[in-house]
Each structure stands twice: as structure tokens, then as C-alpha cells.
KEKE-3310 file (N, C-alpha, C; in steps of 0.2 Angstrom, whole numbers, plus 5000, padded with zeros to 4 digits):
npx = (4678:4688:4686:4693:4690:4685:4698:4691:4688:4686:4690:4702:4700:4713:4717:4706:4709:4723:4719:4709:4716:4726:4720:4714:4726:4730:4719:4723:4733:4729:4721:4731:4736:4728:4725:4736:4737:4728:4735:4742:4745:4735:4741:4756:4754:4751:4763:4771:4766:4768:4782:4785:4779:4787:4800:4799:4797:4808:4817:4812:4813:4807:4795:4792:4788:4797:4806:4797:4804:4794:4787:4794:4791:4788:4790:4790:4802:4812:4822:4824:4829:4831:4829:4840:4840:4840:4826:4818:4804:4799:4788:4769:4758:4742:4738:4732:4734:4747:4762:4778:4775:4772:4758:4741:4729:4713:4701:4689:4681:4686:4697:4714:4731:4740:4754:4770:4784:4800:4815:4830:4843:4854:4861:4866:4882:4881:4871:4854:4837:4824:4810:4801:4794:4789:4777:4771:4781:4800:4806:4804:4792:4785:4782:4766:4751:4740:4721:4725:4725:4732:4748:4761:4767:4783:4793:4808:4809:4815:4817:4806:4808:4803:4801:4817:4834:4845:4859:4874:4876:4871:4862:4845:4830:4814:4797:4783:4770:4749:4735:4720:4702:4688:4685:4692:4703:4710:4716:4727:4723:4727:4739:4743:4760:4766:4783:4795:4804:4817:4825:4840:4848:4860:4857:4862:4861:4848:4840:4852:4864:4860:4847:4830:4821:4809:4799:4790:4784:4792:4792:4781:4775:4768:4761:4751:4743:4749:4755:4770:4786:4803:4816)
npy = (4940:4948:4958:4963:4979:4978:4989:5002:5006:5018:5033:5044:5057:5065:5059:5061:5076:5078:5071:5082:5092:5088:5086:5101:5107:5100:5105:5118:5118:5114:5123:5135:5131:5129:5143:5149:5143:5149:5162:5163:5167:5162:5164:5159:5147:5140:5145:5136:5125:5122:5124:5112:5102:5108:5102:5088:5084:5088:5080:5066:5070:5082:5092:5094:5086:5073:5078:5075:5070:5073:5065:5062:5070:5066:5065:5058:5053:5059:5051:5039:5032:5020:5005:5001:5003:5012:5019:5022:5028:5026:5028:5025:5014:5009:4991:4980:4969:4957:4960:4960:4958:4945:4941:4938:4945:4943:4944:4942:4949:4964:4965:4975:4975:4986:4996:4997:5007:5005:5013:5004:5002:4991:4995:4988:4978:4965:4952:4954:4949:4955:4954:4950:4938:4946:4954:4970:4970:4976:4974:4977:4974:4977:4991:5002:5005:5019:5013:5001:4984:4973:4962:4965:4962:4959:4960:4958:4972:4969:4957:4950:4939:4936:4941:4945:4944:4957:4963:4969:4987:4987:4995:4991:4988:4986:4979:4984:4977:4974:4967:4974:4980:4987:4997:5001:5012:5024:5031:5045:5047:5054:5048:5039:5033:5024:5021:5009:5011:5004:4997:4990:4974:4964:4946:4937:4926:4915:4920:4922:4929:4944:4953:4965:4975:4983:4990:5003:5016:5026:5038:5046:5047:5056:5054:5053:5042:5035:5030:5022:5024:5019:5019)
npz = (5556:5547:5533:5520:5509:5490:5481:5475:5455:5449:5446:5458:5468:5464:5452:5445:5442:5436:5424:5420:5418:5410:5398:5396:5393:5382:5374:5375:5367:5354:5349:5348:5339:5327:5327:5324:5312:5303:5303:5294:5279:5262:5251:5257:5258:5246:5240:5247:5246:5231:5230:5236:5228:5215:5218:5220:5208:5202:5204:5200:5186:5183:5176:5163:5149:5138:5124:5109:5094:5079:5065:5050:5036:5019:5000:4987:4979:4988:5000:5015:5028:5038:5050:5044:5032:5016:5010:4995:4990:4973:4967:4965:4959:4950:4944:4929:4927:4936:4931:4937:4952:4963:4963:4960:4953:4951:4938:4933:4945:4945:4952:4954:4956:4967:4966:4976:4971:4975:4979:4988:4999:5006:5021:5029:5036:5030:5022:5018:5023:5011:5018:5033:5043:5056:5065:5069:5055:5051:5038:5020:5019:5028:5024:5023:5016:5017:5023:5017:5027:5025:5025:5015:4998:4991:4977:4966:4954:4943:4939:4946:4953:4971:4986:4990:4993:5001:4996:5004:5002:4989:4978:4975:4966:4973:4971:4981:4984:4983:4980:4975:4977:4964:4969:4976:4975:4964:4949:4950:4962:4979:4989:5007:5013:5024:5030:5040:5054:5065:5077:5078:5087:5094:5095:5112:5118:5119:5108:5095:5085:5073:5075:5070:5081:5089:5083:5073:5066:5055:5046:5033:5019:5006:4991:4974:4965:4951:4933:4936:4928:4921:4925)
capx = (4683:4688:4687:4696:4685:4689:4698:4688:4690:4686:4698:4703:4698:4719:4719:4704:4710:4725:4717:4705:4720:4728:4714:4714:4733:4731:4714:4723:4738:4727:4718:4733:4739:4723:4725:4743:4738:4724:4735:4747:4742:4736:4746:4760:4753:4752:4769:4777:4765:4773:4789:4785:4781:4793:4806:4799:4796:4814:4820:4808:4815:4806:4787:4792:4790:4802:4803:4800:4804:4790:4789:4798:4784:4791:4786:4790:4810:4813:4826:4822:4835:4827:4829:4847:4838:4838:4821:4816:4798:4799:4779:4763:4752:4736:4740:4727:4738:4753:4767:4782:4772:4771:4751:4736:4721:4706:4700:4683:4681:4691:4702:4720:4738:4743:4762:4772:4791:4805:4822:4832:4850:4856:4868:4871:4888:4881:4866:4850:4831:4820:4804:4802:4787:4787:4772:4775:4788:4805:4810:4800:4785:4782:4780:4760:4745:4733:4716:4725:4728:4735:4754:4762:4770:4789:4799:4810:4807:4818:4815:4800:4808:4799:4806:4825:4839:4846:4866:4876:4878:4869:4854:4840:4821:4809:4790:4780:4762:4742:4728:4713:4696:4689:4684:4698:4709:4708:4723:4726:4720:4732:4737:4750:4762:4772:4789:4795:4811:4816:4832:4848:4850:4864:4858:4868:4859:4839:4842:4858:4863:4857:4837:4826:4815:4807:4797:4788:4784:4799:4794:4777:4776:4762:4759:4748:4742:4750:4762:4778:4791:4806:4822)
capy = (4941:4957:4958:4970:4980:4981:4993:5004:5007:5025:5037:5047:5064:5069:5056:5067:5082:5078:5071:5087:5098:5087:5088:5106:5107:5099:5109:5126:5119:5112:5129:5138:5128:5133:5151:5152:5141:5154:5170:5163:5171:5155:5162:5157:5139:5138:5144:5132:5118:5123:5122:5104:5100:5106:5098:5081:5082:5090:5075:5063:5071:5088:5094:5095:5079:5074:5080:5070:5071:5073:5062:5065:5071:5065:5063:5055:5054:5057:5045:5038:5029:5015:4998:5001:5001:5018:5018:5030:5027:5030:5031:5023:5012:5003:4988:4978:4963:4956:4962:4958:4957:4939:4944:4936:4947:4942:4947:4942:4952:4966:4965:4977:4976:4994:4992:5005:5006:5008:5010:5000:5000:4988:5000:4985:4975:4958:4953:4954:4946:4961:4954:4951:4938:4949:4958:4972:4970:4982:4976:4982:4972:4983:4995:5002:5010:5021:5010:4993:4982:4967:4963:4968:4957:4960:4957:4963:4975:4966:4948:4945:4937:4936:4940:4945:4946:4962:4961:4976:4994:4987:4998:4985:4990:4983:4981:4984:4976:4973:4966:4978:4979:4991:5003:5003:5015:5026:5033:5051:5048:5054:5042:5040:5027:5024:5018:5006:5010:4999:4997:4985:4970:4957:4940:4935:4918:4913:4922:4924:4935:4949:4956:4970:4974:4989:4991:5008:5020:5031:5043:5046:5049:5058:5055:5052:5036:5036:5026:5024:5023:5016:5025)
capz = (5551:5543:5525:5515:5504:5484:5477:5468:5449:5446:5447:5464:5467:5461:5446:5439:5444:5432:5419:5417:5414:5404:5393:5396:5391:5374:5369:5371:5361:5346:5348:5347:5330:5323:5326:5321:5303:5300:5303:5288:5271:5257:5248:5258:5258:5240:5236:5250:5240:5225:5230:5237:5220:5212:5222:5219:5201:5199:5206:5196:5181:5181:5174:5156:5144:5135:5120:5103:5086:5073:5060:5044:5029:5012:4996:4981:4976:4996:5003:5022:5033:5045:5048:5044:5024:5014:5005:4991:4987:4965:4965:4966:4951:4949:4938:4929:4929:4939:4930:4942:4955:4965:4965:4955:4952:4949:4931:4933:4949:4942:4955:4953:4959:4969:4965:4976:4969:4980:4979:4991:4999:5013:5023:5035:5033:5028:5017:5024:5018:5011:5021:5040:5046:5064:5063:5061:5051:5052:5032:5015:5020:5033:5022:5023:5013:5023:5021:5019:5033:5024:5024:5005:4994:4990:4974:4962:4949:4936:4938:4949:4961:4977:4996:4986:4996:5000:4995:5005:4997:4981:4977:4972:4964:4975:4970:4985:4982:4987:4976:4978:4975:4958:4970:4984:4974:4958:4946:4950:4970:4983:4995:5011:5016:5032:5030:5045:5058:5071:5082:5079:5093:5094:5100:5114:5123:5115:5101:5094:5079:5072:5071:5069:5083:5092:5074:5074:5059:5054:5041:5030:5013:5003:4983:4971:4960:4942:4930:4935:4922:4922:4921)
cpx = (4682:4689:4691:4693:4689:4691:4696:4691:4689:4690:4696:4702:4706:4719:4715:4704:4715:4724:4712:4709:4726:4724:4714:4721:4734:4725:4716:4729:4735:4724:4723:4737:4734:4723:4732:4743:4734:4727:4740:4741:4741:4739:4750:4758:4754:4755:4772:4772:4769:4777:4789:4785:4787:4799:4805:4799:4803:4816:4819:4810:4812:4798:4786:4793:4796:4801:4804:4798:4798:4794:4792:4792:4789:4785:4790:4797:4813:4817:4824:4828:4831:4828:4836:4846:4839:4832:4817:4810:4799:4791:4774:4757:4748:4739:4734:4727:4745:4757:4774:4781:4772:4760:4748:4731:4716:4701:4690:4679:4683:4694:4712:4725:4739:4749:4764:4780:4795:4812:4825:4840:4851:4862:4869:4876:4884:4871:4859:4842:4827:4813:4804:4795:4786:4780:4772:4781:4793:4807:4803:4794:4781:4779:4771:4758:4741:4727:4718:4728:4732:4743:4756:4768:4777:4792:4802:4808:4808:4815:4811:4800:4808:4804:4814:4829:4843:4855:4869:4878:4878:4863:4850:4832:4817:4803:4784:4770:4756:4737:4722:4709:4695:4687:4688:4702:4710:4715:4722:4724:4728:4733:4745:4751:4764:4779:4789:4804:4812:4824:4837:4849:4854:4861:4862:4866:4853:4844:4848:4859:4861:4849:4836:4822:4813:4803:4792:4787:4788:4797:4785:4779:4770:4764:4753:4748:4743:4756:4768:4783:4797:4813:4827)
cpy = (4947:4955:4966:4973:4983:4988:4997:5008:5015:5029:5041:5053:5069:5067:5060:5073:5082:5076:5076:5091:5096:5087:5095:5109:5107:5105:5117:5124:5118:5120:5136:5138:5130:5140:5153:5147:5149:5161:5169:5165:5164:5155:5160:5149:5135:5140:5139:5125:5117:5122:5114:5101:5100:5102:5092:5081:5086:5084:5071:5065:5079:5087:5093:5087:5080:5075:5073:5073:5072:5068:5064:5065:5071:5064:5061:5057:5055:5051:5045:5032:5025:5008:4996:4997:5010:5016:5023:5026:5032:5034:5026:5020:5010:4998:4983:4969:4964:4959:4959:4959:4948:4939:4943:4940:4943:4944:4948:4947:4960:4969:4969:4975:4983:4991:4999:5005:5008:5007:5009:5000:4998:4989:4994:4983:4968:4956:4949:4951:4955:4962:4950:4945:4938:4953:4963:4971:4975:4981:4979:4980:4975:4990:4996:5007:5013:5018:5003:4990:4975:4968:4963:4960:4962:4957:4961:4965:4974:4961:4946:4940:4936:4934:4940:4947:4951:4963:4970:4980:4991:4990:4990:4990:4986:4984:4975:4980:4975:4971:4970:4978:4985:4997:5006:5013:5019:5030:5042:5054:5050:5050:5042:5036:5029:5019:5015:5010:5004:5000:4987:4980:4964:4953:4936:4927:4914:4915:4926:4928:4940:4950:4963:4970:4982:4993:4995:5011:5026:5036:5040:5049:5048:5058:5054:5045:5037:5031:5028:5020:5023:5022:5024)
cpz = (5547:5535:5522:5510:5497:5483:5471:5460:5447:5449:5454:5461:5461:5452:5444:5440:5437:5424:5417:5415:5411:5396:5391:5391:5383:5370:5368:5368:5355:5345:5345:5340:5325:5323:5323:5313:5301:5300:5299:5280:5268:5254:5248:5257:5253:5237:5239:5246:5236:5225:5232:5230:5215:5213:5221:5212:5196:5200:5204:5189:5177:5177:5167:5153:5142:5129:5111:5098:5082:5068:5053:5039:5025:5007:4989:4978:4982:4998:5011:5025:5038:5043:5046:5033:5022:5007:5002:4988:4979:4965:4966:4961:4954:4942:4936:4931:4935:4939:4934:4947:4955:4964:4959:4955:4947:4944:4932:4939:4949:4946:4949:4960:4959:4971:4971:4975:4974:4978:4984:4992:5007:5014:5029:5031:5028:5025:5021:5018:5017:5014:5028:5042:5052:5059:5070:5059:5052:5043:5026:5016:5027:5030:5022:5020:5018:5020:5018:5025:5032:5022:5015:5004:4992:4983:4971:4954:4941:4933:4940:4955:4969:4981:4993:4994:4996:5001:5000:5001:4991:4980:4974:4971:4965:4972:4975:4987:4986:4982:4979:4974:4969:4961:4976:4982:4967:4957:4948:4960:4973:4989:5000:5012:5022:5031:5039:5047:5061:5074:5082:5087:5090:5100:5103:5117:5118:5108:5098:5085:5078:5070:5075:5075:5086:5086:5075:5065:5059:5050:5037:5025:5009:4994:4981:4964:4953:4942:4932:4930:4923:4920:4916)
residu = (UNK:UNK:UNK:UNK:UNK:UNK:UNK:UNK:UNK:UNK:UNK:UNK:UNK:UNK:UNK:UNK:UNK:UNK:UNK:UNK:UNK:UNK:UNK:UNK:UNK:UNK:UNK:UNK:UNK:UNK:UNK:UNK:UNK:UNK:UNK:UNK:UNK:UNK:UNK:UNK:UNK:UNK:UNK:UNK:UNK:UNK:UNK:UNK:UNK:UNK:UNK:UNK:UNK:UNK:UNK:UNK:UNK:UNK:UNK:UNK:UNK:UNK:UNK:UNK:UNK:UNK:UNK:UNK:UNK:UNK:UNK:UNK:UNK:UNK:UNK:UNK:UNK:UNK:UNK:UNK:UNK:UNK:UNK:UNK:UNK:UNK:UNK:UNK:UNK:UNK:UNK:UNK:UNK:UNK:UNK:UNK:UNK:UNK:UNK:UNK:UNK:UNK:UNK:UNK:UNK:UNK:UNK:UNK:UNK:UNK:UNK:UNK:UNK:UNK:UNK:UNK:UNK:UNK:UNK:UNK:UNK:UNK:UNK:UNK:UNK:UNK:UNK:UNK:UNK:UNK:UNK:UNK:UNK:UNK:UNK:UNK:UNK:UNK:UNK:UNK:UNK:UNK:UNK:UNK:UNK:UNK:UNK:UNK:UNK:UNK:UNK:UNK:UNK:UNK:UNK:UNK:UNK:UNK:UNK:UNK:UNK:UNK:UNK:UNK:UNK:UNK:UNK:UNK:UNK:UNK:UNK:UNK:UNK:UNK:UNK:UNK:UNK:UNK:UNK:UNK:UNK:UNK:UNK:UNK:UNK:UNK:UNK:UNK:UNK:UNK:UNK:UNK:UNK:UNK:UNK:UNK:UNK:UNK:UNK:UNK:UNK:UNK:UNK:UNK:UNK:UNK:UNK:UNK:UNK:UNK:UNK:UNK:UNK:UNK:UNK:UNK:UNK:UNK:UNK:UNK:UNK:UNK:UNK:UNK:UNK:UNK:UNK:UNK:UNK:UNK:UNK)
# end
């Protein structure tokens, strides 16, 4: 009986004939890619980067930040717009006691009240509270000392009455407060606030109505601790 013998698995004399000058074929084309990168100047390579760059970061909005405002530096008589409030910091006391402040010091301690006076006008249409419990706050409770981190006391300067309601285009004299310690703060020291902004939203579904939010700091304002006196 005749048997037919396997077909052997390694290549014919022609199959590797082809296969060595296909080999050959490619190593003088990579050879020749690498002799025609090396005969381009770098420079050219890192201006045609460059331009890749530019091209995508024109299209992404370009290389340049965008540009932002500086904050407003004020001081004392200074009117500030945020909040859709205009607020004119009058000045900055130490008090021994209360006064029209909602705020108890502690006598034996000898605990003071840092009053900061504000004038106040609510440019919205319809009547608005003077304090906010977001944190931070967007209304006069947001108002901050540099060196305190506790939220302020609000009331009015007339009558004392705490958290007042801010009627439209009625000026009102808010007093801005904090109980501090007898070494936090001394008469004559200079000291900086930060007045709050924030951005206007109608509530159309959750929350409907009108609120404050996006609450940032709009404006600094540099004085010095002394009596303020009434007009």
C-alpha cells in the first residue's frame, strides 16, 4: 500500500525566496523615511508643531485666559452694588456694650462688640430680608472681617431690630456685628472687609421664586477702627 507522505510545513525554496525580499522591500523603505526625516531642519518640525498647537487651542478658545476683573478696593463712604444691594460701609467701632446691636458681651470677660455700619438700599423691585442663612450668604450677613470667621449679627441702627426687612429704594442703617475678644481688635487698628455679590435666579420647579446664589466676594474695603457718629 502506498502511502502519501505529509506535506511538509516549511516554506518552499520560492515562498522564501519572497519572503526575504519582502523583508528587504520594507527595510529600505523605513530606511529611506529615516533618511528623509533627518534631512528636515528641527526647526521645521517645531514650527509645523507649533502650528498644530495653535490650531487646536484656536479652536478650544485660543492660548490666552480669559480675562478677569480685579476686585473693587474701597474705603469708607465708598458705595458697592452686589447682591442687587447698594452698601456704603459708614465705619468701623469697638463697643463696650451692645448698643443696637442684637449681641451680649461678656463684661466680666471683657468681651466687646466690632460694630461695622452700613448704609443699605434694596435696588430689587420687592422687599427683601437683610440676612441670608446660605452659607455664605449673598445679604449683609455675609458681610466679613479679615480675622473673623463667625457669621455677623444684623440689625438696625435706629431701633435694634434684628434680621429687618429691606423695603425697595428705602435707604436703611444697618449695624453689621461680632462679639470679640479684648485682644482681637484695638481702636485706631486698620482693618479690611469683604462685601458679598452673587447672581439673581428665578425659581421655576424645586425652588420657585426669587434667590441669591453664586455668592462670591464683590469688593474690599480698607478702614480703620474708630467712633462712628451719627449724622
Amino acid at each position: 500500500m502506498t502511502t502519501t507522505p505529509p506535506e511538509s510545513s516549511a516554506p518552499s525554496g520560492d515562498s522564501a525566496a519572497v519572503t526575504a525580499a519582502n523583508a528587504g522591500a520594507r527595510a529600505r523603505v523605513l530606511g529611506w523615511a529615516r533618511r528623509s526625516i533627518d534631512l528636515i531642519p528641527t526647526s521645521w518640525l517645531l514650527t509645523a508643531g507649533g502650528a498644530v498647537l495653535l490650531a487646536t487651542t484656536a479652536l478650544f478658545g485660543g492660548l490666552e485666559a480669559a480675562a478677569v476683573d480685579p476686585l473693587p478696593e474701597l474705603a469708607a463712604g465708598d458705595t458697592f452694588a452686589g447682591s442687587d444691594l447698594e452698601m456704603t460701609v459708614v465705619g468701623v467701632e469697638l463697643r463696650g456694650d451692645h448698643g443696637n446691636t442684637s449681641l451680649y458681651p461678656d463684661e466680666e470677660k471683657d468681651e466687646r462688640v466690632l460694630v461695622v455700619t452700613v448704609d443699605v438700599v434694596n435696588t430689587f423691585p420687592t422687599p427683601r430680608m437683610s440676612v441670608s442663612g446660605g452659607t455664605p450668604s449673598p445679604m449683609l450677613n455675609g458681610i466679613h472681617v479679615e480675622g473673623i470667621d463667625e457669621p455677623a449679627s444684623v440689625s438696625r441702627a435706629d431701633d435694634g431690630r434684628g434680621s429687618p426687612v429691606l423695603q425697595p429704594d428705602v435707604p436703611a442703617r444697618l449695624l453689621v456685628a461680632w462679639i470679640v475678644g479684648p485682644d482681637d481688635f484695638r481702636d485706631g487698628e486698620e482693618v479690611t472687609l469683604t462685601l458679598p455679590a452673587s447672581t439673581h435666579y428665578v425659581g421655576q420647579s424645586v425652588m420657585r421664586g426669587d434667590y441669591w446664589d453664586d455668592v462670591r466676594v464683590g469688593a474690599t474695603v480698607t478702614t480703620t477702627i474708630q467712633e462712628v457718629t451719627a449724622p
